[in-house]
C-alpha positions as CSV (number, residue, x, y, z in Angstrom):
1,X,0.0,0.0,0.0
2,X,3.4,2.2,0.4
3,X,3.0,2.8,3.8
4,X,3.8,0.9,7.4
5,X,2.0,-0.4,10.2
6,X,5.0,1.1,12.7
7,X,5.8,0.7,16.4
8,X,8.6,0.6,19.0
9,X,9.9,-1.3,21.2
10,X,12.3,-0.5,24.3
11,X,15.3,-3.0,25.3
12,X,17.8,-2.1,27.7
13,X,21.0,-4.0,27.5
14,X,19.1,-6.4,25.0
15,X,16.3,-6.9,27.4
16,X,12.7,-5.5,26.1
17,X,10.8,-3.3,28.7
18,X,8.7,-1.6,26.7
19,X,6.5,-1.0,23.6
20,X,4.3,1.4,21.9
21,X,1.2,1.2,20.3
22,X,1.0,0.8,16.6
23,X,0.2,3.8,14.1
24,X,-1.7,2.3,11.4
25,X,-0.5,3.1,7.7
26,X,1.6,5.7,8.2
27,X,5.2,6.4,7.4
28,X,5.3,9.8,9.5
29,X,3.6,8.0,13.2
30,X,3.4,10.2,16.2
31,X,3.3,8.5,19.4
32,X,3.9,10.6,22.1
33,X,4.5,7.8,24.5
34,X,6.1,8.4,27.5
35,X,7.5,5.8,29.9
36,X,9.5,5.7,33.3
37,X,11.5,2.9,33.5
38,X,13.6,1.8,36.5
39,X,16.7,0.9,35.4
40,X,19.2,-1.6,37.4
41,X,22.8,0.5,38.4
42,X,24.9,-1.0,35.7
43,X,23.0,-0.4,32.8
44,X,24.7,-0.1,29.8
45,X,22.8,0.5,26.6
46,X,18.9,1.6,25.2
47,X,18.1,0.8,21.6
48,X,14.5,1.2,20.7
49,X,13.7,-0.7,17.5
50,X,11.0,0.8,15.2
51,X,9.0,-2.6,13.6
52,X,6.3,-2.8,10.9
53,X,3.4,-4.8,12.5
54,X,1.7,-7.5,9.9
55,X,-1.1,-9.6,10.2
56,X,0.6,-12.4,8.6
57,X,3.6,-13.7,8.9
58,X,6.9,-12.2,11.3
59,X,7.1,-8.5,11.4
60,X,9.3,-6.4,10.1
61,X,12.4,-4.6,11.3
62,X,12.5,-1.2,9.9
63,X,15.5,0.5,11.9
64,X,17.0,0.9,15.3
65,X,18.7,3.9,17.3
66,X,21.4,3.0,19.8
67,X,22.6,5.1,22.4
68,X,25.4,4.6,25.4
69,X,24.6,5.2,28.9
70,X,27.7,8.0,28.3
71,X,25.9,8.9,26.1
72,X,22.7,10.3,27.6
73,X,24.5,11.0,31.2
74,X,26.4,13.7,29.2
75,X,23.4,16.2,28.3
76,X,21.9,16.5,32.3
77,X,18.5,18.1,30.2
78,X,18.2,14.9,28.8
79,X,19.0,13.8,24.7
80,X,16.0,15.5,22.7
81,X,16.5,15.3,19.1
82,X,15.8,13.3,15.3
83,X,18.1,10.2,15.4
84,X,18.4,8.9,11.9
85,X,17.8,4.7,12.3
86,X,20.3,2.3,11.1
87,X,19.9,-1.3,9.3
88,X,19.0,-3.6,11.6
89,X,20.6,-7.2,10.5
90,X,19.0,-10.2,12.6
91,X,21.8,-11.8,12.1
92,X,24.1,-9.5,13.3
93,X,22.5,-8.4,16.4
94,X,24.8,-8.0,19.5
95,X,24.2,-10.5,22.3
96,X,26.4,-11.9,24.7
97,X,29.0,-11.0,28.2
98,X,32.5,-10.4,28.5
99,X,34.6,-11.3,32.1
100,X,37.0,-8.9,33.1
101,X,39.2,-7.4,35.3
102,X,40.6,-4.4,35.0
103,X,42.8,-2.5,37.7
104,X,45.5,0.2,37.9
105,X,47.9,-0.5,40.9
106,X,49.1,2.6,42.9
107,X,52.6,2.0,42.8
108,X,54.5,2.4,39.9
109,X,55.4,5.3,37.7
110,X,54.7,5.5,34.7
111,X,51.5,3.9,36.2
112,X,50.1,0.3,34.2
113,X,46.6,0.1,33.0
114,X,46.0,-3.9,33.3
115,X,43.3,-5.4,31.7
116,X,42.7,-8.8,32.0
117,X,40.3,-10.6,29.3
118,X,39.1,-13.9,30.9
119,X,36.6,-15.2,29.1
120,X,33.1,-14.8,27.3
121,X,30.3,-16.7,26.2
122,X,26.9,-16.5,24.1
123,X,28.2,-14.6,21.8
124,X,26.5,-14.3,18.4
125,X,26.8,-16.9,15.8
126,X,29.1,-15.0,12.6
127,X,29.8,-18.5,10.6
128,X,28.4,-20.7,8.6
129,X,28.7,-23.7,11.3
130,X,26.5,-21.6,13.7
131,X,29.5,-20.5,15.8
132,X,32.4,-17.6,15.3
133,X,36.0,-17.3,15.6
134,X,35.6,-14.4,18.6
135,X,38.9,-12.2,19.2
136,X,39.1,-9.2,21.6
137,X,40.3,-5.7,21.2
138,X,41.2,-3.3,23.9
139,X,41.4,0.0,23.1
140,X,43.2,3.2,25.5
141,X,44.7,6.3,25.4
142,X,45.3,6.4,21.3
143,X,46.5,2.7,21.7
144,X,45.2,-0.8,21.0
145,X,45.9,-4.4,21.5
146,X,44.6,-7.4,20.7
147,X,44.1,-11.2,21.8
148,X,44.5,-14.2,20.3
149,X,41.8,-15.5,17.6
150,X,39.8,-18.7,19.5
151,X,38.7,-20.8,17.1
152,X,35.2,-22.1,16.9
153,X,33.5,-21.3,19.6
154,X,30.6,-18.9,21.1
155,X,32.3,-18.9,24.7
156,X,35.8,-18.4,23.9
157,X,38.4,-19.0,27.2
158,X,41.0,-16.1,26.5
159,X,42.8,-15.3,30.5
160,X,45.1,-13.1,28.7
161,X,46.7,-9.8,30.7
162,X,47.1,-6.3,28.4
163,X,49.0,-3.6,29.7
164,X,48.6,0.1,28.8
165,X,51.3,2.5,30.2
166,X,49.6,5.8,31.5
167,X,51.1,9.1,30.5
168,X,50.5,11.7,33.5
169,X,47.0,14.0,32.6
170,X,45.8,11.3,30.7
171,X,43.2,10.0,32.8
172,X,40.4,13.1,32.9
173,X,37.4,12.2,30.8
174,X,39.6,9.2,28.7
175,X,37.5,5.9,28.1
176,X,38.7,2.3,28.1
177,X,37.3,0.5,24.9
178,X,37.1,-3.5,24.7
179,X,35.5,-5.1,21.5
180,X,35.0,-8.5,20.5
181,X,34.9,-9.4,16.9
182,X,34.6,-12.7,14.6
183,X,37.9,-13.3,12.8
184,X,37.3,-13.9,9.0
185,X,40.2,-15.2,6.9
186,X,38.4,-13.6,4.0
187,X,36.4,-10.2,3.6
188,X,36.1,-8.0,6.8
189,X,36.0,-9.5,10.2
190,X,32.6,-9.4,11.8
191,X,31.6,-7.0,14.9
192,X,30.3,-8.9,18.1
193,X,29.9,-6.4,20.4
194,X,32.0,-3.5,23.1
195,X,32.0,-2.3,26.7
196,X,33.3,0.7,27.8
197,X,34.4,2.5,30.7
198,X,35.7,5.6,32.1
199,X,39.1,5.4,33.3
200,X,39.3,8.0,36.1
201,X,36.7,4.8,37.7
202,X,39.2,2.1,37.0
203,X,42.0,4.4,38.9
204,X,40.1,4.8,41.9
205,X,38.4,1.1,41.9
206,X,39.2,-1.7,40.4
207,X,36.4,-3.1,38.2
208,X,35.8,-6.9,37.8
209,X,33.0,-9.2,36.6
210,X,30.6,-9.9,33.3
211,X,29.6,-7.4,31.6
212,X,26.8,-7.0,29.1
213,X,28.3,-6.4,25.1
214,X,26.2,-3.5,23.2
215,X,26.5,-2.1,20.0
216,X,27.9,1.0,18.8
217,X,25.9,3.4,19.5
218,X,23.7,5.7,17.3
219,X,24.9,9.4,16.2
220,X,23.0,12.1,14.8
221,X,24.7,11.6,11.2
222,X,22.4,10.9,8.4
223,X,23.0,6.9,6.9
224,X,21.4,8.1,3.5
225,X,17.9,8.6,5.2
226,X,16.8,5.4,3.8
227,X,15.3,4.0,6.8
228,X,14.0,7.6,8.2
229,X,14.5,9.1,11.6
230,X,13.0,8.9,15.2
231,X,12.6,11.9,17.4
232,X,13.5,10.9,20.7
233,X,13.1,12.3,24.4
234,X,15.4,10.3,26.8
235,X,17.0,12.1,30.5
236,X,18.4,9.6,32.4
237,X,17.5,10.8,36.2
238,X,19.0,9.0,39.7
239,X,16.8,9.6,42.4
240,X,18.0,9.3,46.0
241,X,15.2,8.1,48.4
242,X,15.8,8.9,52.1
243,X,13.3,7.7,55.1
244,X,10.4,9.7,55.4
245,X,11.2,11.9,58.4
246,X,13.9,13.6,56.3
247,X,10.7,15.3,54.1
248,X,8.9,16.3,57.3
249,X,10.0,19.7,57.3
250,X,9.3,20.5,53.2
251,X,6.2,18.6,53.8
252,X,5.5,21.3,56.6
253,X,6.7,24.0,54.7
254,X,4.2,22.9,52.4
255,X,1.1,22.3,54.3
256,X,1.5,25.0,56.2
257,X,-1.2,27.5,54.2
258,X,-3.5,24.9,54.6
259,X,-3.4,23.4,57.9
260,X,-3.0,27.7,59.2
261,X,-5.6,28.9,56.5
262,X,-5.6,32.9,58.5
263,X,-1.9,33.9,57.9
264,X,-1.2,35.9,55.0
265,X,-1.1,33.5,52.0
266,X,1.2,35.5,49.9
267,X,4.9,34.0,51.0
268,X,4.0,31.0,51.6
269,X,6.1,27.9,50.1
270,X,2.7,27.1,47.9
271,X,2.4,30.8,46.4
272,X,6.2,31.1,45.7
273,X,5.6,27.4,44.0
274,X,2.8,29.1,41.7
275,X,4.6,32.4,40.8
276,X,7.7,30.1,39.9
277,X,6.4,27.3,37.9
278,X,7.1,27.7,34.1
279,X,4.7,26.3,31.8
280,X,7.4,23.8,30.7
281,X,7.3,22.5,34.3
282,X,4.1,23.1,35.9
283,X,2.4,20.5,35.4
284,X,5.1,18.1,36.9
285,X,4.9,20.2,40.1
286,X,1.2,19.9,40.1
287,X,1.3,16.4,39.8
288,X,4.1,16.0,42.6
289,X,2.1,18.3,45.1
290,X,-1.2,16.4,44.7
291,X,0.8,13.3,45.1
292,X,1.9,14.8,48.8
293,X,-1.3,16.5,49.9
294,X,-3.0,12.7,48.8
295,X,-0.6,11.5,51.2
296,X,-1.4,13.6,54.2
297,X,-5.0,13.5,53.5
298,X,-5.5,17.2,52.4
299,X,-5.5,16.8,48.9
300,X,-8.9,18.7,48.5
301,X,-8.0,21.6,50.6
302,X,-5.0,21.7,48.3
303,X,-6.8,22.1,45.1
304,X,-9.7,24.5,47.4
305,X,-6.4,26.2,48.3
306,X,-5.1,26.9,44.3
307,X,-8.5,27.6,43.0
308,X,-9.6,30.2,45.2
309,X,-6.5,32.0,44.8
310,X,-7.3,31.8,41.1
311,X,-10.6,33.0,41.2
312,X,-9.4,36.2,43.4
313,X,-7.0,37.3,40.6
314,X,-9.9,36.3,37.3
315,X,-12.2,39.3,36.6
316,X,-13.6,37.7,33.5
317,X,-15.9,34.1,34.3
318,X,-15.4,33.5,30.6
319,X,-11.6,33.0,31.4
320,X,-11.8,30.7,34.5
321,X,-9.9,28.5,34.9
322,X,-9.0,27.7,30.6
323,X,-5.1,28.5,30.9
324,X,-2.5,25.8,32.1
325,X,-1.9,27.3,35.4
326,X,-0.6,25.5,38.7
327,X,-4.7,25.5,39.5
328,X,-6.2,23.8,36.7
329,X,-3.2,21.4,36.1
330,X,-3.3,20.1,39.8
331,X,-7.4,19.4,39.2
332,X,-6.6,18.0,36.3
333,X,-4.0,15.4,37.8
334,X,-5.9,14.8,40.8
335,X,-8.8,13.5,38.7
336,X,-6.5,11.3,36.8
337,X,-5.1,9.7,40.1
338,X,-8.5,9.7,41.7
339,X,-10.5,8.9,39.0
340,X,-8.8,6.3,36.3
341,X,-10.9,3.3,37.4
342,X,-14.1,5.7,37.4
343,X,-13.1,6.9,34.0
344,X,-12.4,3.2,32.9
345,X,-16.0,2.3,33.9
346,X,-17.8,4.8,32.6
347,X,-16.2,5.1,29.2
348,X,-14.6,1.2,28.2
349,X,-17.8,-0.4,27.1
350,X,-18.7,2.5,24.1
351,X,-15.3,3.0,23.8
352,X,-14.6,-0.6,22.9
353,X,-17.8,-0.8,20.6
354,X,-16.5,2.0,19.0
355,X,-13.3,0.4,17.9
356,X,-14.8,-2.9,17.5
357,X,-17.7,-1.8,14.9
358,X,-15.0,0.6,12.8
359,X,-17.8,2.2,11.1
360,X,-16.9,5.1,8.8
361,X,-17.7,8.8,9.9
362,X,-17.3,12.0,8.4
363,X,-19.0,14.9,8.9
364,X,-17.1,17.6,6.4
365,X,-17.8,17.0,2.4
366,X,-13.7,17.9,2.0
367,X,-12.7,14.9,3.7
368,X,-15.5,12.5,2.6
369,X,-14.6,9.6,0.5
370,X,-18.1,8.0,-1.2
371,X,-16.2,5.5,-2.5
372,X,-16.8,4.0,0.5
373,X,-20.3,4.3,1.0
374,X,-20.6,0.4,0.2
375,X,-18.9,-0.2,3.8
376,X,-21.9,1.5,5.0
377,X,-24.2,0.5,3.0
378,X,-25.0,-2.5,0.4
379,X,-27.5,-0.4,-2.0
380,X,-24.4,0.8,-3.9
381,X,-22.1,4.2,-4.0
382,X,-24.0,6.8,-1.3
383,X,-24.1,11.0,-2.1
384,X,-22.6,13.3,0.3
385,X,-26.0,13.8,1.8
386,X,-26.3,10.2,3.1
387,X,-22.9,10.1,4.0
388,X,-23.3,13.3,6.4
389,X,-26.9,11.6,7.3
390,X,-25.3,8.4,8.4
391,X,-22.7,9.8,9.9
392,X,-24.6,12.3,11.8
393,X,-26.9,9.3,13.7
394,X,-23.9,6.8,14.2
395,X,-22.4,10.0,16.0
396,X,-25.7,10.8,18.0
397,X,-25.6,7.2,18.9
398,X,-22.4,7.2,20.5
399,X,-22.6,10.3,21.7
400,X,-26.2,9.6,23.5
401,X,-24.4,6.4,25.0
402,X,-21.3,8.3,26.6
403,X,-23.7,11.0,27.5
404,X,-26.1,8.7,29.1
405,X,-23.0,7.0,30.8
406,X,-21.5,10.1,32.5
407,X,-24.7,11.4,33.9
408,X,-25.9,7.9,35.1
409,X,-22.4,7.1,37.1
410,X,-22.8,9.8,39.9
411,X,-22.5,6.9,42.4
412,X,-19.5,5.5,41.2
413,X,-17.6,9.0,40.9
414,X,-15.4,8.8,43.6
415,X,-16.3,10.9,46.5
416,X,-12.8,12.6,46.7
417,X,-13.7,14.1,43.1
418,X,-17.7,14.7,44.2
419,X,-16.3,16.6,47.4
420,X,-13.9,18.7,45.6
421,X,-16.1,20.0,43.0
422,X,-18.6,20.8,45.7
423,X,-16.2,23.1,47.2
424,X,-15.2,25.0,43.8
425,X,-19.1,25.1,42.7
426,X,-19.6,26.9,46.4
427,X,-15.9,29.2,45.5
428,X,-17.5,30.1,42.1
429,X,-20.6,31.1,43.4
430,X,-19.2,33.3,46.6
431,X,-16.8,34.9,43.6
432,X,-19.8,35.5,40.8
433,X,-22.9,36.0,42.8
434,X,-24.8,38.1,40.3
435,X,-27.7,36.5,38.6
436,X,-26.1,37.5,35.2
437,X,-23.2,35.0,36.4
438,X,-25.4,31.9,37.4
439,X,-24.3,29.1,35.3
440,X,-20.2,30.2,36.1
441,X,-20.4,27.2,38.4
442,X,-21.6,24.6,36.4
443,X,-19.1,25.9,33.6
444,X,-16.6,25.9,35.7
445,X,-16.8,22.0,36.9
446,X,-18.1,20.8,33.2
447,X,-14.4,22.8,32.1
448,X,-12.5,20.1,33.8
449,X,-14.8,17.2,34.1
450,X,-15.3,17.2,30.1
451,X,-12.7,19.1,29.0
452,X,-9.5,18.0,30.9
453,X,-11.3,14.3,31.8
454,X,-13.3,12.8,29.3
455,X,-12.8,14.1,26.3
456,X,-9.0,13.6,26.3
457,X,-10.1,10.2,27.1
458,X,-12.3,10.0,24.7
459,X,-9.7,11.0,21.7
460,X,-6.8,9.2,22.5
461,X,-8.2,6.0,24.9
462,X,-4.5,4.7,25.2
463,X,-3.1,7.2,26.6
464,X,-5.8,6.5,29.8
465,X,-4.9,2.9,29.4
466,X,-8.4,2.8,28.0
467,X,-7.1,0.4,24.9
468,X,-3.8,-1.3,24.1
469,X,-3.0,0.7,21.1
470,X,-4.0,3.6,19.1
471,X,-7.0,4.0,17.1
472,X,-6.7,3.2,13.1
473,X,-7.2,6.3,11.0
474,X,-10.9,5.6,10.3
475,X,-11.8,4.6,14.3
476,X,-9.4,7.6,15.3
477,X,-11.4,10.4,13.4
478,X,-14.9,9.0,14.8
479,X,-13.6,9.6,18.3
480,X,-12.1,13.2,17.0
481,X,-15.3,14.4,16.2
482,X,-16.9,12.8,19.4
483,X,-14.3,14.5,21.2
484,X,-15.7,17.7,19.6
């Protein structure tokens, strides 16, 4: 059809830990997937493999982008850019450990970099008679040495010793390379796989053990675009966790405007949080501080805290509460913490009918194809009119179902969410009290209960866990325009 059915998946040191959804028939997917994956100390590696899913038969490999732990440890914001993807050859695919041991002593001048290959084993089949003639390569300070070429074998036994002699001011940001490679009498020898490390480490402690081989990693350079590129977000972050009574003062600090609601709310921790937030962040903090105030039980005088402050500085109702401020983004993550499985409950049954029926919608006459009016109906090719007709009560249908849905759940919304919009109904009043203003309350919870809850839901279910993957183009514009 010249297109592709892509995805990704997520390996880590060859393991897979994740995987998106699949973007039906499209060369140019979006996913905008995020995941937060807890990574063990020693990681090495993170490829992420883009695939071509097919109904019959394996699927296919489209490309891969590699890149080093080094790698993303050396931009602290995190590696955010196009990564062209390279070939991905099944049979070439890095697998495998290396054992090790590699010291400096602290005696000696010049001082000895000695690094002692051992042994290795699974490594990846380069010959013919499903096993490879695996060699090591050890490469420091501008020079490199070799071992000697084990024949036959995927877990070569090497327990050779390589010295490197250490010129003074050489150790700084240097890296210690060791590859292993298939010796080929003819044609180019075949790559197996490298470790690395940082010298400065080895100085200070010795380092000994297996060790995971990865492939080189990716770059930014272009390989021909061929295969296309993938625009990648990836911060590598190391969270310390201490016990809980070192957070009892912050937590304190932070409670403090709401557990002593008469001081003077303007330096408190909480207002300096709000004046502070960019947009780029806010809505991390808003998650984090509902997280906290969940936690100490005050997670609606929180958000009766934020709005009200709000609602002092609006002068319009029209505006309340529609910009991305630290107010509407905490509501907005507290209902997704609080409310998931209500969402899930509510919504799963129309939206899985949706995506199980498929049934072609389309409202404007630009974007209607009549061609495939037969999928709607067997009396032959349909006009415009019929097309907008059917479409119109398919739409009604759904929409009547979700409708009838929301309104009929009030007992299963939990009460954490019911309690919370009492209080901002009862704020929205005591700040718009005029007859002329009447309905600013309603607004004002229908603004985040439909517009920041359901209806995201509503257009993309997996992002709320709602489905396993993404919506096909067809499916995806029905739940646009119920969205709408």
């Amino acid at each position: 059809s010249g297109s592709s059915d892509p995805y990704c998946v997520v390996k880590v040191d060859n393991e897979e830990v994740a995987r998106t959804a699949t973007v039906w028939k499209s060369l140019n997917p979006f996913w905008g997937e995020e995941y937060t994956l807890r990574l063990p100390r020693g990681f090495r590696n993170l490829a992420v493999y883009v695939l071509d899913e097919d109904t019959i038969g394996q699927d296919d490999v489209i490309g891969k982008v590699s890149l080093s732990r080094q790698q993303i440890s050396a931009k602290p914001r995190g590696v955010d850019s196009w990564l062209s993807l390279v070939p991905v050859d099944p049979d070439k695919e890095v697998q495998g450990e290396i054992h090790l041991e590699l010291r400096v002593p602290e005696q000696g001048h010049p001082r000895v970099l000695r690094c002692r290959l051992i042994e290795a084993r699974d490594l990846a089949p380069r010959d013919l008679s499903g096993t490879s003639d695996p060699f090591a390569r050890v490469s420091c300070c501008g020079h490199t040495l070799e071992t000697a070429v084990i024949k036959k074998t995927r877990f070569p036994h090497w327990d050779e010793m390589l010295e490197f002699e250490l010129a003074e001011g050489e150790l700084g940001q240097t890296m210690l390379s060791v590859e292993v490679w298939d010796w080929d009498i003819v044609g180019k020898n075949d790559f197996l796989g490298r470790v690395e490390f940082p010298l400065d480490t080895i100085c200070t402690d010795p380092t000994k053990g297996w060790f995971q081989l990865l492939p080189f990693p990716s770059t930014t350079e272009d390989h021909g675009g061929q295969l296309g590129a993938l625009r990648l977000a990836v911060r590598l972050v190391e969270d310390r966790v201490l016990p809980p009574h070192y957070y009892q003062p912050l937590i304190q600090l932070l409670t403090e405007p709401i557990l002593c609601p008469g001081q003077p709310s303007a330096g408190t921790a909480l207002a300096v949080l709000e004046e502070v937030t960019s947009g780029e962040s806010r809505q991390n903090v808003a998650t984090k501080l509902v997280k906290i105030f969940l936690g100490q039980g005050l997670a609606v005088p929180l958000l009766d805290y934020l709005t009200t402050r709000e609602l002092a500085r609006t002068t319009d109702p029209n505006t309340l509460f529609r910009s991305n401020s630290l107010a509407s983004k905490s509501v907005e993550q507290f209902m997704k913490v609080v409310g998931l499985s209500y969402l899930h409950e509510v919504l799963k049954p129309v939206v899985n009918r949706i995506f199980e029926e498929k049934k072609y919608v389309e409202l404007d006459p630009g974007k209607m194809e009549l061609s495939r009016g037969r999928r709607i109906s067997f009396k032959g090719s349909l006009s415009e009119a019929q097309v907008r007709e059917s479409s119109l009560e398919l739409l009604k249908g759904y929409l009547e179902d979700i409708v009838d849905a929301i309104v009929g759940s009030v007992e299963k919304c939990p009460l954490l969410m019911r309690v919370a919009f009492k209080q901002l109904r009862r704020r929205v009043e005591e700040r718009f009290p005029s007859e002329q203003h009447e309905e600013v309350q309603y607004f004002s919870i229908s603004g985040f209960l439909f517009l920041r809850f359901f209806a995201p839901a509503v257009l993309t279910p997996k992002l709320f866990s709602l489905r396993e993957q993404h919506a096909d183009p067809r499916t995806g514009r029905t739940l646009l325009l119920l969205a709408k």
